[in-house]
C-alpha positions in Angstrom: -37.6 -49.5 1.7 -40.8 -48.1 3.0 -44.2 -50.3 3.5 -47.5 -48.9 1.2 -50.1 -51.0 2.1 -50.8 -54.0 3.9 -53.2 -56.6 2.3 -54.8 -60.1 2.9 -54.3 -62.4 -0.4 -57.1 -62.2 -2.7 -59.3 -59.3 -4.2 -57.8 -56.7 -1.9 -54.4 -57.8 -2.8 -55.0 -57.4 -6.3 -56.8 -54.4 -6.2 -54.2 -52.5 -4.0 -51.3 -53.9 -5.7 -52.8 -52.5 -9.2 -53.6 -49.0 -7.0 -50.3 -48.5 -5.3 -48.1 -50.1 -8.1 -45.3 -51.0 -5.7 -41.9 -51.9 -6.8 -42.0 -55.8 -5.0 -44.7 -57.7 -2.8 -44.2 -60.1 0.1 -46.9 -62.5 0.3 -47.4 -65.7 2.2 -48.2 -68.7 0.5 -49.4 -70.4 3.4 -52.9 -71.7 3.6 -55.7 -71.1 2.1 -53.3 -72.0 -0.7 -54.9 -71.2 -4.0 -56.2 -67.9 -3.0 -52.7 -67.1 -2.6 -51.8 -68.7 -5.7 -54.4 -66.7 -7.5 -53.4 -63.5 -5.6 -49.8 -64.1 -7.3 -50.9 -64.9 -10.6 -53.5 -61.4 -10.9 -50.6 -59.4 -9.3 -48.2 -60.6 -12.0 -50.7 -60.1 -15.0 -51.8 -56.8 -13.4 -48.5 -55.2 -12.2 -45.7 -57.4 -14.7 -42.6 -55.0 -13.5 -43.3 -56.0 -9.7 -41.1 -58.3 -8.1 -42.8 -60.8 -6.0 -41.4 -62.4 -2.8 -43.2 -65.3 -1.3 -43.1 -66.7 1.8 -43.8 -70.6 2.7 -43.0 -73.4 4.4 -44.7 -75.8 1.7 -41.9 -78.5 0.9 -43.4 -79.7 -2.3 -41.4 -79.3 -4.9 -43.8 -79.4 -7.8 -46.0 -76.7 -5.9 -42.8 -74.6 -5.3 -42.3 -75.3 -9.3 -45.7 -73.1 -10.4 -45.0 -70.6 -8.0 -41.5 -69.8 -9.6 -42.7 -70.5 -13.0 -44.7 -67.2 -12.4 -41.5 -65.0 -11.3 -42.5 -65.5 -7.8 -38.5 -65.4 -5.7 
């Protein structure tokens, strides 16, 4: 396993993931919350083969539920 890039969640996430077309992402889902939520959700629409691995220490389930909805392991 090698590291490619190294991005804050957002925009530069996005636009690097869709650049470097990596075969899986680590990403926090600490706060701010939704802007890593949306980060997942463009990465997944942009890049559909990557595998995503999150990272969080949210214990609400139903959050943890959207998250996986969108492949997110």
């Amino acid at each position: 396993m090698a590291v490619v890039g190294d991005a804050t969640p957002g925009v530069e996430a996005c636009n690097l993931a869709a650049e470097l077309q990596p075969d899986a992402i680590v990403i926090s889902l600490e706060e701010p919350w939704t802007r890593a939520l949306r980060s997942v959700e463009a990465i997944a629409l942009t890049v559909p083969d990557i595998v995503i691995i999150a990272t969080s220490t949210h214990k609400d389930a139903e959050s943890m539920q959207g998250v996986m909805s969108l492949g997110v392991r």
